[in-house]
C-alpha positions in Angstrom: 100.6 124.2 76.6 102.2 121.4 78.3 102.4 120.8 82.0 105.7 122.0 83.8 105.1 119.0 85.8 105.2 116.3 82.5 108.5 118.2 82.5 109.9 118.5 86.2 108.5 115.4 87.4 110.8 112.1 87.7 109.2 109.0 87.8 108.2 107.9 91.1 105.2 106.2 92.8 106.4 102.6 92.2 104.0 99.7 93.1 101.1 101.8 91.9 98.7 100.0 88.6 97.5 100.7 85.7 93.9 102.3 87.2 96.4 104.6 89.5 98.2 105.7 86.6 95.1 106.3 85.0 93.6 108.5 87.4 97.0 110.2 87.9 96.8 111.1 83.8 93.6 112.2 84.4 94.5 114.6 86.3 97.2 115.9 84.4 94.7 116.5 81.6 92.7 118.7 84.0 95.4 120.7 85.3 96.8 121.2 81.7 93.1 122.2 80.4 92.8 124.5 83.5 90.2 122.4 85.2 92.3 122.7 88.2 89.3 121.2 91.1 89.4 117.7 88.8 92.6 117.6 88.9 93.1 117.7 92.6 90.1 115.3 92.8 91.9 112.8 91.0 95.4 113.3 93.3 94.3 113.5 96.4 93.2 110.0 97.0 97.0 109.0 95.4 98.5 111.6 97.0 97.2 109.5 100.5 98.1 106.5 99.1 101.9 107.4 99.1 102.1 108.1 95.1 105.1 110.5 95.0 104.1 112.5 92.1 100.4 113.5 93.4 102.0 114.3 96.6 104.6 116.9 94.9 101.6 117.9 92.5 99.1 118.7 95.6 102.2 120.3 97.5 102.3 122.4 94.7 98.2 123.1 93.9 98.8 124.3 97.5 101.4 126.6 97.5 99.8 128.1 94.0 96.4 128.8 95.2 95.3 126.3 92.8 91.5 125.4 92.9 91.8 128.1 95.9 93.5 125.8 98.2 96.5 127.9 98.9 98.1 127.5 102.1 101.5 127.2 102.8 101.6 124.4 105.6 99.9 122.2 103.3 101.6 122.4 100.9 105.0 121.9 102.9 103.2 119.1 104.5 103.0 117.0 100.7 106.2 118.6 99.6 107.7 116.9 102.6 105.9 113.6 102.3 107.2 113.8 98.1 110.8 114.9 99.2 111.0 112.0 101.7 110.4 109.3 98.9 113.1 111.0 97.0 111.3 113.4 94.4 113.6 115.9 93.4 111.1 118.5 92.6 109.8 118.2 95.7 113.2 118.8 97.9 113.7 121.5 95.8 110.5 123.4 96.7 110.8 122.1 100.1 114.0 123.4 100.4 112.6 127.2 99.0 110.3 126.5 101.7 112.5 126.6 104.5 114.4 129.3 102.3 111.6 131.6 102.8 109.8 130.3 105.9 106.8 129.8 103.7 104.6 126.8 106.3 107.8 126.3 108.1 110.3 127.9 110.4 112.8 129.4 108.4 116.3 127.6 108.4 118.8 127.9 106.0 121.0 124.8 106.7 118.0 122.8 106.4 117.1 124.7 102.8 120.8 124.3 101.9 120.2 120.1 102.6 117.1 120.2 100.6 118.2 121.6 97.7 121.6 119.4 97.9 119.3 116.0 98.2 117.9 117.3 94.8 121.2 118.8 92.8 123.0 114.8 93.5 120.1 114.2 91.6 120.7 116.3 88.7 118.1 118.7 89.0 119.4 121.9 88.1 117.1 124.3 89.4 118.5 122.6 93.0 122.4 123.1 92.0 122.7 126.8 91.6 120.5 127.1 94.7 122.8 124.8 96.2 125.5 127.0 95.6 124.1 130.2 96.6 123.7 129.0 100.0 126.8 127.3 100.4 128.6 130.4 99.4 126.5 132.6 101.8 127.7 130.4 104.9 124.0 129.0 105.3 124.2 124.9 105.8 127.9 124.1 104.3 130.0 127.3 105.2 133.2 125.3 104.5 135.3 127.2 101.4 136.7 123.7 100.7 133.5 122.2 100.6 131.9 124.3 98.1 134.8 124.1 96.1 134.3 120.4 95.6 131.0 120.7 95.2 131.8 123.3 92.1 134.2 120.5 90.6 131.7 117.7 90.3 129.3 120.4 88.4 131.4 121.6 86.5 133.2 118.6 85.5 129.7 117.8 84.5 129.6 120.8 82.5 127.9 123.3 84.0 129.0 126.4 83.2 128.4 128.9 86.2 129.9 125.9 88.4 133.1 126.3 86.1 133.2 129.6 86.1 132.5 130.1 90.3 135.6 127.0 90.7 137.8 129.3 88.4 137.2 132.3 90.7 138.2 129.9 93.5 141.2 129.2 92.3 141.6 133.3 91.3 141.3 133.9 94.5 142.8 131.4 96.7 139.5 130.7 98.8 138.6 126.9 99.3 141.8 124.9 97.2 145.4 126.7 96.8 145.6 129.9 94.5 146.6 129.2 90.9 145.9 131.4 88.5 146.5 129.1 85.4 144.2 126.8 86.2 141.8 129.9 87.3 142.1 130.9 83.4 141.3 127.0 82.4 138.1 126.6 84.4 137.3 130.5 83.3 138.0 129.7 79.2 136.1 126.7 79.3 133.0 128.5 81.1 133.4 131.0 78.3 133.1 128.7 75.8 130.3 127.0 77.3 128.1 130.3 77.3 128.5 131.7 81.0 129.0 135.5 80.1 130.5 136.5 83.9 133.6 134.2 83.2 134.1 136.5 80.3 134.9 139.2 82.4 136.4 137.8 84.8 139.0 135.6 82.2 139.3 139.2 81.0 140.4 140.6 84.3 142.9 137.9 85.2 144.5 138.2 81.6 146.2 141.4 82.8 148.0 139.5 85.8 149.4 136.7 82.9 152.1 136.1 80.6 151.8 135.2 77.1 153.6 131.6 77.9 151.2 131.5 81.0 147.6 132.4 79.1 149.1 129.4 76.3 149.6 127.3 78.9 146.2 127.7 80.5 144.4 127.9 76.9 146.3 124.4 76.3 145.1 123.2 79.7 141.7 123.9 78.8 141.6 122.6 75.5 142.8 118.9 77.2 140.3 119.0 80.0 137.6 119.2 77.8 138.7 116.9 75.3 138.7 114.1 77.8 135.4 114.9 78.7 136.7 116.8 82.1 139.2 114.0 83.3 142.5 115.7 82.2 141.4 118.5 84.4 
């Protein structure tokens, strides 16, 4: 089966040849044939070196118990040295690492900047992590603030940040109370799979009229037609 890191992994390590991309393969075909002691014998050396994706791959041999080398400041210590050179992965797991206070004091502001460094980077894992913390008050407690950061998912299409900024604007909390435009961002969650804005559409229905819900429907049928710039 194919790594998760050939999946996870963005391309980083920049300045490194052809024999360090070599070795770092190398080690890919270890890990993915279960031979995980080669593999970290072909990383480490890179890892030292500076070569982003061995760092994020040893962080994470660490923090596995791969090859028995679990332990958890390790493998904050080569998430952190991954996440610095801007590997999305890696701010993601550190970030879960000062989530859970796994190798480092736990702090959730410090999680919540983590996994925000790696959501503007499109990772997705990192956005709905995001979220959860900002809506919990750890690291951006501003309602206003998570609001925004719900509009530039979800005029990206996510769905569950469509359907949390149409419970916003249900509820008033972070951007003025409107509960057409609450039905828009709701519908268009709907129709881009996120089950709870089902319900919660459903819910809101009751408060409408028939000229409001047409309205809405209409709204929503413009905003994605443009591509979520007649929003």
């Amino acid at each position: 089966m194919k790594s998760i890191f050939a999946i996870l992994i963005l391309a980083t390590g920049l300045g490194f040849g052809e024999a360090a991309r070599a070795d770092f393969q190398d080690g890919m075909d270890a890990y993915d044939r279960g031979d995980y002691a080669t593999a970290v014998q072909e990383w480490r050396p890179l890892a030292e070196q500076g070569h982003a994706k061995a760092q994020f791959n040893l962080g994470d041999m660490y923090s596995n118990g791969r090859a028995a080398l679990q332990h958890d400041k390790e493998a904050e210590k080569w998430y952190r040295k991954a996440a610095e050179q801007g590997q999305a992965g890696a701010q993601f797991c550190l970030g879960e690492s000062y989530d859970t206070g796994r190798g480092v004091l736990q702090d959730g502001k410090e999680a919540a900047k983590c996994y925000g460094r790696a959501a503007e980077q499109g990772y997705d894992r990192a956005k709905s992590r995001h979220c959860f913390s900002s809506d919990t008050g750890r690291g951006v407690p501003k309602a206003d603030e998570i609001v925004e950061f719900y509009r530039k998912l979800a005029e990206q299409g996510a769905a569950f940040a469509q359907y949390n900024l149409g419970v916003a604007y249900d509820t008033g909390r972070g951007v003025r109370q409107d509960t057409k435009r609450a039905h828009m961002w709701l519908n268009i969650g709907v129709l881009n799979g996120e089950f709870l804005a089902h319900r919660h559409r459903r819910a809101i229905v009751e408060r409408m009229t028939s000229t409001e819900i047409n309205q809405a429907q209409d709204m929503a049928r413009r905003c994605m037609e443009s591509g979520y710039k007649d929003c």
